[in-house]
N, CA, C and O of each residue as an XYZ file, in Angstrom:
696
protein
N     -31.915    -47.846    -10.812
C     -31.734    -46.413    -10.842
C     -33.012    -45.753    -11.333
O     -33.653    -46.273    -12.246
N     -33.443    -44.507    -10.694
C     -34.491    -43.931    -11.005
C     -34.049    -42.469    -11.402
O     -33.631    -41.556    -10.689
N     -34.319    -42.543    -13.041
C     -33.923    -40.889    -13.265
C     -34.831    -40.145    -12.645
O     -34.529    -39.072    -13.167
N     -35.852    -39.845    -11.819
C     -36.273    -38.254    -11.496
C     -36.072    -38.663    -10.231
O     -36.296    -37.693     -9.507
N     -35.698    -39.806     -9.452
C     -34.924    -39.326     -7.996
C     -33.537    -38.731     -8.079
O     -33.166    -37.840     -7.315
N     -32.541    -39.419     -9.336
C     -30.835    -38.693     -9.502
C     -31.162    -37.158    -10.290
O     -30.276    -36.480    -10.811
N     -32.360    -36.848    -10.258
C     -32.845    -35.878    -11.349
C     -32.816    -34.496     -9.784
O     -32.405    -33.349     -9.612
N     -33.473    -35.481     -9.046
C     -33.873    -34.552     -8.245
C     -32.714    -34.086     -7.118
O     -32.462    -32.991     -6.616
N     -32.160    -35.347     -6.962
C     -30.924    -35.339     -6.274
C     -29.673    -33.986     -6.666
O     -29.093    -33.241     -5.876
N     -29.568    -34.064     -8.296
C     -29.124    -33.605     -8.914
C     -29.169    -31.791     -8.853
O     -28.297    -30.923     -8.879
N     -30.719    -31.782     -8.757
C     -31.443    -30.249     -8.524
C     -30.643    -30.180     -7.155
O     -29.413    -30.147     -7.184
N     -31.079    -30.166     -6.402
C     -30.700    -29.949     -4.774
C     -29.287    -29.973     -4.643
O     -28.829    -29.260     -3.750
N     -28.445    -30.671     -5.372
C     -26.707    -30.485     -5.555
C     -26.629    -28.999     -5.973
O     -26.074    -28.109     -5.330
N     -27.385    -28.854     -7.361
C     -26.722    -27.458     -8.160
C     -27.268    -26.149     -7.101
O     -26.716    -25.049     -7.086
N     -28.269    -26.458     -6.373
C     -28.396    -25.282     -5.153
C     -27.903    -24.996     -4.158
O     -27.844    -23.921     -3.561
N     -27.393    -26.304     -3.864
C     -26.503    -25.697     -2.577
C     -25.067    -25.265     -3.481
O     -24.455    -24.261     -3.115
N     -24.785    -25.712     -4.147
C     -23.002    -25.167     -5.160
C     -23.749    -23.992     -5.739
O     -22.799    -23.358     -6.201
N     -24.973    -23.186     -6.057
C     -25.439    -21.812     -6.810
C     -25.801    -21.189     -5.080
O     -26.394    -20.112     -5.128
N     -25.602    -21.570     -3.997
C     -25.709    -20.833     -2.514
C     -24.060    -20.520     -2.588
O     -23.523    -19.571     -3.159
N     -23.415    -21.618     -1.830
C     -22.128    -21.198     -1.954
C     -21.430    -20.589     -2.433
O     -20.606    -19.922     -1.806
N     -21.535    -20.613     -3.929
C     -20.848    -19.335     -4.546
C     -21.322    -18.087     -4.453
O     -20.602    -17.089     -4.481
N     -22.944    -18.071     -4.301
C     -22.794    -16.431     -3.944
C     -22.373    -15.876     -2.256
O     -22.441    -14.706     -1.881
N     -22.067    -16.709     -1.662
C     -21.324    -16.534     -0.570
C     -20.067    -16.446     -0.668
O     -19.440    -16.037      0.309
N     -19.372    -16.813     -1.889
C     -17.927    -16.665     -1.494
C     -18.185    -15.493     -2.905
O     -17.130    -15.069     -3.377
N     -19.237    -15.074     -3.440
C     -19.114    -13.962     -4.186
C     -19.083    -12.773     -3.675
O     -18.382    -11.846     -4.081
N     -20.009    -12.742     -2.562
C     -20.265    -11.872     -1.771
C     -18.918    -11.298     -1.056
O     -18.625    -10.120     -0.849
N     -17.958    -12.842     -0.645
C     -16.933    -12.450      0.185
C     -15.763    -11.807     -0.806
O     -14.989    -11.004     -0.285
N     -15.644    -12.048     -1.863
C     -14.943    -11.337     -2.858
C     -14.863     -9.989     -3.136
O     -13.850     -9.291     -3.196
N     -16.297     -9.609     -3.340
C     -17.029     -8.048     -3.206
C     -16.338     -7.464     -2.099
O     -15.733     -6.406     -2.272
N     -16.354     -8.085     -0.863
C     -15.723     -7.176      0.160
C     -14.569     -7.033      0.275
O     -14.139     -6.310      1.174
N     -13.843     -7.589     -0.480
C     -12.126     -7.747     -0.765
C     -11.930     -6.522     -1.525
O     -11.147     -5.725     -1.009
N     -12.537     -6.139     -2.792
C     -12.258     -5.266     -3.293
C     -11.568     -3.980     -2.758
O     -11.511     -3.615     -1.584
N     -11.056     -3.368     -3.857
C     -10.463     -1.815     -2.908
C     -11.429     -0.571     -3.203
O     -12.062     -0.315     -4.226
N     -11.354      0.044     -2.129
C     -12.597      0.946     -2.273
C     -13.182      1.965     -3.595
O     -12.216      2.204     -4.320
N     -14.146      2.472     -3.998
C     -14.388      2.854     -4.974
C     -14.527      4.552     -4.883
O     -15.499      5.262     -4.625
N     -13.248      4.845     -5.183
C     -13.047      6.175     -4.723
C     -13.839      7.272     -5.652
O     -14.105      7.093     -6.841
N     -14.195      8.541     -4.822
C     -14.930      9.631     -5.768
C     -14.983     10.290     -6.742
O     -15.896     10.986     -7.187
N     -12.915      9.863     -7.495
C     -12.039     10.680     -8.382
C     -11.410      9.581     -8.780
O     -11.417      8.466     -8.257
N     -10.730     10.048     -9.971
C      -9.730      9.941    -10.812
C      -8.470     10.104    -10.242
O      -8.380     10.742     -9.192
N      -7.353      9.563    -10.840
C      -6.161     10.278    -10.435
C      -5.409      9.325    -11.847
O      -5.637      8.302    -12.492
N      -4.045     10.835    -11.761
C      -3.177     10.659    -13.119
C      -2.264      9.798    -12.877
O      -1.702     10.082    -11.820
N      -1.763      8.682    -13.465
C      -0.757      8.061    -13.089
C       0.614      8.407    -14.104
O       0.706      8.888    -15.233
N       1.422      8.006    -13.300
C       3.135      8.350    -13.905
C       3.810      7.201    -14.007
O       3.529      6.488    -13.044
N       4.374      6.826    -14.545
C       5.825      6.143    -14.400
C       6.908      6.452    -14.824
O       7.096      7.165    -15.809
N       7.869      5.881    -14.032
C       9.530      6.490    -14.027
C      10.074      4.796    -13.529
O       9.740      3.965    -12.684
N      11.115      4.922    -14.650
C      12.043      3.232    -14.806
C      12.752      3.437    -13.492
O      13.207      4.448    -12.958
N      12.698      1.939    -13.070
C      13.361      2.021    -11.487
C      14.693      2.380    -11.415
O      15.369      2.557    -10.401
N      14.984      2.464    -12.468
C      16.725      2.354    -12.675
C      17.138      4.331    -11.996
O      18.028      4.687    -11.223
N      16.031      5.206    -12.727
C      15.811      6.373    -12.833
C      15.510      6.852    -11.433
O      15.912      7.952    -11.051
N      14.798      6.033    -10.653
C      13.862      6.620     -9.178
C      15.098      6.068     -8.407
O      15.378      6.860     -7.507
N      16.012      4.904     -8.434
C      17.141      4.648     -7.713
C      18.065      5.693     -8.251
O      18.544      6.096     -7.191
N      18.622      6.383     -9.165
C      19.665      7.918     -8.609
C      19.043      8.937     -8.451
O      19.412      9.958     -7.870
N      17.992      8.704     -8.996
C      17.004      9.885     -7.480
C      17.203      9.940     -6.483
O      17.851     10.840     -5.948
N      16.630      8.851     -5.856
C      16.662      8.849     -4.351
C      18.375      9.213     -3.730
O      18.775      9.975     -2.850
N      19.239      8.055     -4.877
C      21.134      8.399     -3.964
C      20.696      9.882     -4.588
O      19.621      9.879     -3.988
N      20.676     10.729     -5.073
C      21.135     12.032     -5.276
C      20.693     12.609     -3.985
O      21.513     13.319     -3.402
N      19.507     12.418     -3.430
C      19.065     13.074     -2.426
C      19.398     12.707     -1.048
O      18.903     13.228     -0.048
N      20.608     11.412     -1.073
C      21.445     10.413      0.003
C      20.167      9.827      0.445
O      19.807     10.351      1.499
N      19.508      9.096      0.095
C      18.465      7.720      0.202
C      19.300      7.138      0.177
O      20.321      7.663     -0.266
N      19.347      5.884      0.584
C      20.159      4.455      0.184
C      18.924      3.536      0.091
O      17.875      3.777      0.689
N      19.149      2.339     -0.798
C      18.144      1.767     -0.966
C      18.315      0.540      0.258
O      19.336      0.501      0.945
N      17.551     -0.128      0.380
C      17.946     -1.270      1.538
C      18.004     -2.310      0.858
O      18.107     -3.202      1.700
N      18.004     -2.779     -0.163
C      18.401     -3.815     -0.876
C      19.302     -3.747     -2.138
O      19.065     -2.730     -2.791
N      19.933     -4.264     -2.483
C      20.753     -4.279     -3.975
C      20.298     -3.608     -4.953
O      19.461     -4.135     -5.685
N      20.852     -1.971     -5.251
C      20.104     -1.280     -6.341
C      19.791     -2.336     -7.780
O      18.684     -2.239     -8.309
N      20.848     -3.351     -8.370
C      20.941     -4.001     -9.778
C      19.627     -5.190     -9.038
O      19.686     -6.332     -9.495
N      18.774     -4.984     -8.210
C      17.719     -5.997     -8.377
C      16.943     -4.718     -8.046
O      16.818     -3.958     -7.086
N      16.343     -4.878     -9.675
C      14.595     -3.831     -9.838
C      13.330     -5.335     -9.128
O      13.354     -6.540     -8.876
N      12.455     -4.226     -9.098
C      11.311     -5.107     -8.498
C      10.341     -5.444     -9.669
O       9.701     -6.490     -9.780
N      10.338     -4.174    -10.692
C       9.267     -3.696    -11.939
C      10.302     -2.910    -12.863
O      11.344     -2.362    -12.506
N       9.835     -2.981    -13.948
C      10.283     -2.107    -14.690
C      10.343     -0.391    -14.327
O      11.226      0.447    -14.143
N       8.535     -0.440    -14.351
C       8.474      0.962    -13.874
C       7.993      1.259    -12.404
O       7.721      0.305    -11.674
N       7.873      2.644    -11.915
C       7.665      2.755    -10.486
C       6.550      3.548    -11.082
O       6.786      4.302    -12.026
N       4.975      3.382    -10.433
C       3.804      4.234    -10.753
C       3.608      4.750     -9.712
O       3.716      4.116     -8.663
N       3.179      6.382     -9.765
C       2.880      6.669     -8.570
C       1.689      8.520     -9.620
O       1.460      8.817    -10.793
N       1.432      8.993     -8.597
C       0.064      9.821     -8.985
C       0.618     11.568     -8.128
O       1.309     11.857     -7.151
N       0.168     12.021     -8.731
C       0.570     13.637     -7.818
C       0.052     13.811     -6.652
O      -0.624     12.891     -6.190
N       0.229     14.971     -5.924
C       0.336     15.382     -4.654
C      -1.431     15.413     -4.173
O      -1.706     14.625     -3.269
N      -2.450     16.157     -4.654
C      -3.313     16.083     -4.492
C      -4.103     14.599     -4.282
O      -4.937     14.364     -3.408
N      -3.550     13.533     -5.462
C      -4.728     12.618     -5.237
C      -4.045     11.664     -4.688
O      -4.644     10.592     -4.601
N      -2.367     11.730     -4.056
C      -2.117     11.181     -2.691
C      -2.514     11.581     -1.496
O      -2.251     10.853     -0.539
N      -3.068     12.538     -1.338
C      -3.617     13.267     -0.351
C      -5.207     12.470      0.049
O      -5.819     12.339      1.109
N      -5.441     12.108     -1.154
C      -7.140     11.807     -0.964
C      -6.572      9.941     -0.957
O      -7.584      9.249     -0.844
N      -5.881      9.470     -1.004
C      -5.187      8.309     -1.125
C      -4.732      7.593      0.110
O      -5.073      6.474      0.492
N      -3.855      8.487      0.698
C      -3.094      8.766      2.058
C      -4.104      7.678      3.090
O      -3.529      6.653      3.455
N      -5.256      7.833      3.460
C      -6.231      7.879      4.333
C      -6.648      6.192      4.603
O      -6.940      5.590      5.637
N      -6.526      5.737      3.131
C      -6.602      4.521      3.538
C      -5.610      3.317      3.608
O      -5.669      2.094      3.736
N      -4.421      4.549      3.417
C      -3.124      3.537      3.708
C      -3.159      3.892      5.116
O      -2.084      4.441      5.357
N      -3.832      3.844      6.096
C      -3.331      4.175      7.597
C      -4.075      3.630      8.274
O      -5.269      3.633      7.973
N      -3.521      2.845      9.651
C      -3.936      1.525      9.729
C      -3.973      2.080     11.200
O      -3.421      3.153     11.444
N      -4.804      1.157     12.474
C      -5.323      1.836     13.484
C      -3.718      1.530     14.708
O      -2.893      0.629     14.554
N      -3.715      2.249     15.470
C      -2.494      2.212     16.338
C      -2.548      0.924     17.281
O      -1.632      0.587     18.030
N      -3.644      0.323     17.144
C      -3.402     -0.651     18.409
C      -3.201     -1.952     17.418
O      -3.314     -2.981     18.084
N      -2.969     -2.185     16.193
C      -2.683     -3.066     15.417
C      -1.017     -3.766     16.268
O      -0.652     -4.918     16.499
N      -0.345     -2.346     16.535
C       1.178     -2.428     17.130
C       1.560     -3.954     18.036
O       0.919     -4.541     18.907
N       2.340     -4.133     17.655
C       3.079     -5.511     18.481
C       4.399     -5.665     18.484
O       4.995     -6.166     17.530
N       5.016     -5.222     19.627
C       6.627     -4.799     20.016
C       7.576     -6.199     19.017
O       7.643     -7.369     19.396
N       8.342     -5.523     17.449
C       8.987     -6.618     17.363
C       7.884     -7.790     16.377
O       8.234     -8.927     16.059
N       6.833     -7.298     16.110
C       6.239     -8.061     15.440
C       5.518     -7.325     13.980
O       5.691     -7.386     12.762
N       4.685     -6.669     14.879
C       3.765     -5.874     13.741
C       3.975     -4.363     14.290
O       3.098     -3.660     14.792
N       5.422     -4.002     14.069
C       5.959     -2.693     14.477
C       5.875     -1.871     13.129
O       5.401     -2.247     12.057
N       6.623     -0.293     13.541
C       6.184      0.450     12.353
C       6.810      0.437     10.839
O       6.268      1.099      9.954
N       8.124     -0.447     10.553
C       8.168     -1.350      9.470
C       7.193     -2.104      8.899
O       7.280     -2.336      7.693
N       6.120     -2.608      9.641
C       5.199     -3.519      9.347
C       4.404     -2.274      8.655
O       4.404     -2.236      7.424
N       3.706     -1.223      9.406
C       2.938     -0.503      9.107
C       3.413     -0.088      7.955
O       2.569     -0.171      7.063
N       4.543      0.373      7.582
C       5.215      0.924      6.048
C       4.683     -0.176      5.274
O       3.833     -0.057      4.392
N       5.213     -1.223      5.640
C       5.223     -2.164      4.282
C       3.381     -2.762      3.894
O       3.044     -3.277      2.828
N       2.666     -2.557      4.818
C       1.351     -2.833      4.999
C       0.827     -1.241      4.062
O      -0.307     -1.064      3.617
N       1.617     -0.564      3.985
C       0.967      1.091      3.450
C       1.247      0.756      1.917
O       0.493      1.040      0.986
N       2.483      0.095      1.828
C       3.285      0.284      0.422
C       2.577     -0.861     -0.382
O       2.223     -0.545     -1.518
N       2.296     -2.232      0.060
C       1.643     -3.402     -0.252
C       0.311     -2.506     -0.659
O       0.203     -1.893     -1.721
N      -0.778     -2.554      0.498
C      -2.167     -1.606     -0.459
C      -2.308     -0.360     -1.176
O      -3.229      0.449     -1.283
N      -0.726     -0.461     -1.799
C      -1.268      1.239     -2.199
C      -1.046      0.379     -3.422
O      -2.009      0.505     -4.179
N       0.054     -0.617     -3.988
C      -0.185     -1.527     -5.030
C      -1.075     -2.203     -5.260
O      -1.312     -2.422     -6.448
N      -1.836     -2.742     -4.344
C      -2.583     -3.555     -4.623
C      -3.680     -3.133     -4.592
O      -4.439     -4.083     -4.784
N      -4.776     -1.302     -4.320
C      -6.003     -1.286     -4.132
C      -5.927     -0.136     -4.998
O      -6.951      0.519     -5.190
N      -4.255      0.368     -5.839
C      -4.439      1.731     -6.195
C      -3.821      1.241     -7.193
O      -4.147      2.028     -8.082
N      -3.206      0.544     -7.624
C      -1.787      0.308     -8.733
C      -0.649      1.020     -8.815
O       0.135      1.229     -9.741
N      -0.699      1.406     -7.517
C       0.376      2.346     -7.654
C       1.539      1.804     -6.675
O       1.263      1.644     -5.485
N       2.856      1.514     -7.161
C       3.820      0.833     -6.239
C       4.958      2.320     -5.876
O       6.073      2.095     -5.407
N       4.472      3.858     -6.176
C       5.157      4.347     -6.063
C       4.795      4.474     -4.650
O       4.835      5.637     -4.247
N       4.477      3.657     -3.854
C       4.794      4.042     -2.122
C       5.423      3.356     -1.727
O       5.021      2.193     -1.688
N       7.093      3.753     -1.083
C       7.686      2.848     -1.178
C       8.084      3.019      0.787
O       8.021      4.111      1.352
N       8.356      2.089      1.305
C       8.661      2.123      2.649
C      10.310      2.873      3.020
O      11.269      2.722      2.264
N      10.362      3.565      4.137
C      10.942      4.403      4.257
C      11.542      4.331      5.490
O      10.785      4.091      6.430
N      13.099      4.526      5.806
C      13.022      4.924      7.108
C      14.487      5.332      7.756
O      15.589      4.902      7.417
N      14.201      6.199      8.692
C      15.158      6.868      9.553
C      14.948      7.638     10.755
O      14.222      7.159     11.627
N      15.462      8.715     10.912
C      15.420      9.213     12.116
C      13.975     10.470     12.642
O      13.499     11.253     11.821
N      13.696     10.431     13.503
C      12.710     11.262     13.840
C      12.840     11.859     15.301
O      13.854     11.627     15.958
N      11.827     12.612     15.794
C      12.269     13.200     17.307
C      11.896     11.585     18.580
O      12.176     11.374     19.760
N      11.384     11.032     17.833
C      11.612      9.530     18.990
C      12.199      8.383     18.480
O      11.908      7.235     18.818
N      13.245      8.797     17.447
C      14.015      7.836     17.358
C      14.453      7.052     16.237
O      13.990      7.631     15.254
N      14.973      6.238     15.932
C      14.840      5.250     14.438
C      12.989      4.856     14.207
O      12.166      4.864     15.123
N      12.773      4.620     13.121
C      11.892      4.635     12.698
C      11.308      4.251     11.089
O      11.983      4.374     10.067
N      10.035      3.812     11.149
C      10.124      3.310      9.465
C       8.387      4.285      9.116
O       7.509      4.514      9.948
N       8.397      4.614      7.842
C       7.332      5.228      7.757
C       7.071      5.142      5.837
O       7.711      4.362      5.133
N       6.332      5.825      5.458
C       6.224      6.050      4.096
C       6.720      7.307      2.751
O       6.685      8.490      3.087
N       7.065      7.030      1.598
C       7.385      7.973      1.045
C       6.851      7.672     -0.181
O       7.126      6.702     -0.888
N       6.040      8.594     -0.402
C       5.047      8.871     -2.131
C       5.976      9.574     -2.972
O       6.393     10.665     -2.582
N       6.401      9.050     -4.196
C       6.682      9.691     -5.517
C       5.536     10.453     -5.634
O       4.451     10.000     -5.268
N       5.705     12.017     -6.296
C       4.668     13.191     -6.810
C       6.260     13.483     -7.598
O       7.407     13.134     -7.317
N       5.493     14.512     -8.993
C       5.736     15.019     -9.877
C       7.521     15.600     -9.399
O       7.497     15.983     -8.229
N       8.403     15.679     -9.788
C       9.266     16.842     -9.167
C       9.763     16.462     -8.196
O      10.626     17.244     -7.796
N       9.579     15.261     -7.359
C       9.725     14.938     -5.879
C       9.419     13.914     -5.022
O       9.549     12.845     -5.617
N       8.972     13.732     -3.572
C       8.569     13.029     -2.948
C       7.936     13.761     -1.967
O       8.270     14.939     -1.839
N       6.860     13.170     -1.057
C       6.300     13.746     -0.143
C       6.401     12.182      0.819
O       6.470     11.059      0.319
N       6.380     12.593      2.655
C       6.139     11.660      3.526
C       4.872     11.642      3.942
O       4.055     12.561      3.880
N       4.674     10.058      4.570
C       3.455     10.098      5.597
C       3.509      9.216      6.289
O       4.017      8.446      5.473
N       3.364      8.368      7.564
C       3.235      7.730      8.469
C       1.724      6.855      8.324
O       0.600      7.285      8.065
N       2.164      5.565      8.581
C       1.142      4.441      8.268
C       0.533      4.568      9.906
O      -0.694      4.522      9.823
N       0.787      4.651     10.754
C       0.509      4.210     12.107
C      -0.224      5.538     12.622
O       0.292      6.574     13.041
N      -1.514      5.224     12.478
C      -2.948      6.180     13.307
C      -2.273      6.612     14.628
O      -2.627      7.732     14.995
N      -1.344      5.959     15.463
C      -1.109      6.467     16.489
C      -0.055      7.516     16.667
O       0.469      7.826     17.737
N       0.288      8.229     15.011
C       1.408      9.126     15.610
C       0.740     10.445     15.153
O      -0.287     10.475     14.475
N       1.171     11.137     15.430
C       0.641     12.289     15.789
C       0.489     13.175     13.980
O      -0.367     14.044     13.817
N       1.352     12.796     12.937
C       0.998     12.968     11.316
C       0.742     12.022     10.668
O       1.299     11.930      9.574
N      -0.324     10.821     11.159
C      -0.806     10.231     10.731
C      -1.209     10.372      9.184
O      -2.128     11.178      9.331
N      -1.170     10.212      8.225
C      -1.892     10.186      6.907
C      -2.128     11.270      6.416
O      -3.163     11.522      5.798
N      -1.065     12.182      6.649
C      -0.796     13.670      6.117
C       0.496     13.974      5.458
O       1.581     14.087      6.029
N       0.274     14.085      4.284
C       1.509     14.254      3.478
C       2.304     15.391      4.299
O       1.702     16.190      5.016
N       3.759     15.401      4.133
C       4.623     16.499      4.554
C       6.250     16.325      3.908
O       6.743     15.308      3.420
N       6.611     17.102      4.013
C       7.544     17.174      3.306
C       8.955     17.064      3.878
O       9.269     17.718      4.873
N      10.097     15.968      3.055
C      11.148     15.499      4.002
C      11.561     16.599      5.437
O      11.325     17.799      5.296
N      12.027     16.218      6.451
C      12.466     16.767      7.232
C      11.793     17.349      7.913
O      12.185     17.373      9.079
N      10.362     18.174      7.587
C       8.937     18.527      8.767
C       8.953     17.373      9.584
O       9.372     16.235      9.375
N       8.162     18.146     11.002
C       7.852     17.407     11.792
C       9.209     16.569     12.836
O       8.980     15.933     13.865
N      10.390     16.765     12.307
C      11.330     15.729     12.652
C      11.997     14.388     12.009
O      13.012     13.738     12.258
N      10.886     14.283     11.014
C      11.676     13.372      9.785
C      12.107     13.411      9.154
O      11.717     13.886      8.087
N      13.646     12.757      9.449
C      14.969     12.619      8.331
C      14.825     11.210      8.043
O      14.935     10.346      8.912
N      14.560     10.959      6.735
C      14.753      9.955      5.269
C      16.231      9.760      5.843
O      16.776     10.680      6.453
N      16.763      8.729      5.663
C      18.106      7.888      5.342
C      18.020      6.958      4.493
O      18.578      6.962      3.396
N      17.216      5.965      4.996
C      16.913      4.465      3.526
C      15.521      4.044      3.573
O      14.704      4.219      4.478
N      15.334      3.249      2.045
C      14.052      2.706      1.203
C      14.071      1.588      0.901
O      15.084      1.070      0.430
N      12.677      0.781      1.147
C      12.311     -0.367     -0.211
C      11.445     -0.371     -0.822
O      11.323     -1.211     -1.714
């Protein structure tokens, strides 16, 4: 054995493992969620509280109200869902009849708004509209809720509005 050939061997190991990681550092960096221009206030309200909310307003939940997901439901006011909105909305040709339909798009809105905002108050939504059954999004704000549609291809794409505009009637949530 020759220590400055396992010496050297050794060097040339720790560079390619100090390459690699900044390649999968790099790929990490781009995972991140975007680094937005503002602030925003966060809220919480116990799920127990946002479930006779919603029945007061005839929501039904789509799963067993006595199974919470979290303690609390976080969600941020009307304005800095507005500036929020934009990157929960995903491009229209993503669509796949039965696969990656507009349930998908809800739950794809409600998933990154937890995971790039901390906020799980977007919760997936759905009922009737002027084309039909349908699944879309609904933001907790102060006092209320506001809607928006995950799918770039409908015509209120990533614009808050308020139950029943536009043609959307809320029936049930997850």
């Amino acid at each position: 054995m020759c220590l400055i050939t396992d010496h050297v061997k050794l060097k040339k190991a720790c560079q390619v493992l100090l390459e690699e990681n900044a390649k999968l550092e790099a790929q990490v960096e781009a995972l991140q969620p975007p680094v937005l221009p503002f602030g925003y206030p966060v809220y919480k309200l116990p799920w127990a509280e946002l479930i006779r909310f919603l029945l007061v307003l005839d929501l039904q939940p789509m799963v067993n109200p006595e199974y919470v997901a979290d303690s609390y439901v976080t969600y941020t006011d009307k304005d800095s869902w507005a500036k929020i909105i934009p990157f929960l909305v995903y491009p229209a040709d993503l669509y796949v009849e039965e696969v990656a339909d507009c349930d998908d798009y809800s739950k794809w809105a409600a998933a990154d708004s937890s995971k790039l905002f901390n906020l799980n108050g977007c919760l997936q939504c759905w009922g009737h509209m002027p084309l039909g059954y349908h699944a879309w999004n609904l933001v907790l704000i102060e006092g209320g809720y506001k809607l928006f549609d995950a799918n770039a291809g409908f015509p209120h794409a990533g614009q808050l509005f308020n139950p029943m505009d536009n043609g959307y009637k809320p029936e049930a949530w997850k």
